[in-house]
Steps between C-alpha positions, in 0.01 A plus 500: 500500500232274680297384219228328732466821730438713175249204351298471802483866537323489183244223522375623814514913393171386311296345780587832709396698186156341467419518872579846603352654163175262470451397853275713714609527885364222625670287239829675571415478871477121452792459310713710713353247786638198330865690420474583913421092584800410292733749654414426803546124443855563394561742755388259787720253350770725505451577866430146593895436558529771760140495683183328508233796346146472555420394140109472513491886600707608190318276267146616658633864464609499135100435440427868632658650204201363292235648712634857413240577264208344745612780752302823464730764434419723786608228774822353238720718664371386875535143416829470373629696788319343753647116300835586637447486869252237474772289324736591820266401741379138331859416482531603847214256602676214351806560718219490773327221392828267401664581830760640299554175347474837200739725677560889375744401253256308279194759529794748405575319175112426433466895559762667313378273159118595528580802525789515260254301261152537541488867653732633254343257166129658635661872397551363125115428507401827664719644243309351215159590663591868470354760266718407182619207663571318179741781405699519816547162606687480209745758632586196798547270264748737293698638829550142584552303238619762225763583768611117561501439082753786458697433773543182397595522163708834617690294764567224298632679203681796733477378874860546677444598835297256729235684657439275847599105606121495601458472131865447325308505102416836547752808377517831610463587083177247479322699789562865388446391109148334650399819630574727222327224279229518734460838484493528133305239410222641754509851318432300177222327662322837649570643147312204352212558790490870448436512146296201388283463855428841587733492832712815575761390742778736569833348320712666780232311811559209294851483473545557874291253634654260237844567675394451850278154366792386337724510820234320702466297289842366443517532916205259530765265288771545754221403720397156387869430424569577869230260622637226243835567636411442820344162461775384220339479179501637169168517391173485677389266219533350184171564401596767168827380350756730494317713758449278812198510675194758484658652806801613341291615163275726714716542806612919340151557370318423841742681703451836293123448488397684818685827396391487171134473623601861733645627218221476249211580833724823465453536104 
């Protein structure tokens, strides 16, 4: 049993607690900022042994996420589209501009982690910024990490059959134990929602988009293992003991963000 994963899972549960449940957006926008700058830092650094990414771009980017609020919500949907190809075609410019001394290799690294960062981090702010927001980010937080604390404490205590080399810890057992967990523990949580804050979310909506979540989710880990593979290391970070870096802390709940904000558009 890791002892300093489970500690440091507790000291910071608190900080996430008061944020989300006394910040208002722009507070959460801002703090979601910050997680973004030191993800990307460890990302970059990451990346740094394979290519040379265009590091001012990503840090400049991760400071959009805090203007979320700022943008009037009739053009929100215009801007963050329109931040994609505009990232594309600055990174471009600096191929131009370098005479390739930054060749398409780096601006692919430096594109792939804004947008695997800051694009998909932006959706956990748009999330909270919704009707009810308060209630249904925490339904991220639960497919994410509610599925990674079961399947961890399910694959250690039953875990048999190794689930991928891209991430050897993980069991076949842990993953389908962190779903089910999943699952259950976000019917509890609509039960809690439906009776003492007036919500009336279907148990039967819930427990479906809980399943597909919790599969993202735990494919968004197979992706940040895969890029750590790649580059040879074994966490992004030591930043939270017994977790690595923020990267690998937020690396499932980022990556099931976007669907979860479709999802809940749909609700």
């Amino acid at each position: 049993m890791d002892i300093k994963r489970i500690t440091s899972g507790l000291l910071g549960f608190p900080l996430v607690l008061i944020i989300l449940i006394f910040g208002n957006n722009i507070v959460v926008s801002i703090a979601l900022a910050a997680i973004a700058i030191l993800a990307m830092n460890e990302y970059f650094n990451a990346i740094s042994k394979v290519a040379k990414p265009v590091k001012w771009l990503g840090y400049l980017s991760c400071f959009s996420i805090a203007a979320i609020p700022l943008i009037p919500s009739g053009y929100l949907g215009l801007v963050v589209t329109l931040g994609v190809p505009l990232v594309l075609m600055i990174l471009f410019a600096q191929v131009i501009a370098t005479e390739m001394k930054t060749d398409f290799k780096d601006i692919a690294f430096t594109f792939i982690g804004i947008f695997y960062i800051v694009f998909f981090i932006m959706f956990v702010a748009l999330i909270d910024g919704m009707p009810n927001g308060k209630i249904l980010i925490w339904y991220i937080i639960i497919a994410s990490w509610g599925t990674d604390i079961v399947a961890f404490f399910a694959g250690t205590l039953f875990g048999k059959h190794k689930f991928s080399k891209i991430s050897p810890k993980k069991s076949v057992e842990g993953c389908i134990a962190g779903t089910i967990g999943e699952i259950l523990l976000m019917l509890l949580y609509t039960y809690i929602v439906n009776t003492f804050f007036g919500m009336n979310y279907s148990y039967l909506v819930i427990a479906g988009i809980g399943l597909v979540l919790s599969l993202i989710g735990q494919i968004g880990d197979f992706a940040a293992s895969s890029i750590k593979r790649y580059v040879d290391i074994k966490d992004f970070s030591n930043l939270i003991p017994g977790h690595g870096g923020m990267l690998d802390r937020i690396d499932s709940l980022i990556f099931l963000a976007p669907f979860a904000y479709i999802f809940f558009s749909l609700m």
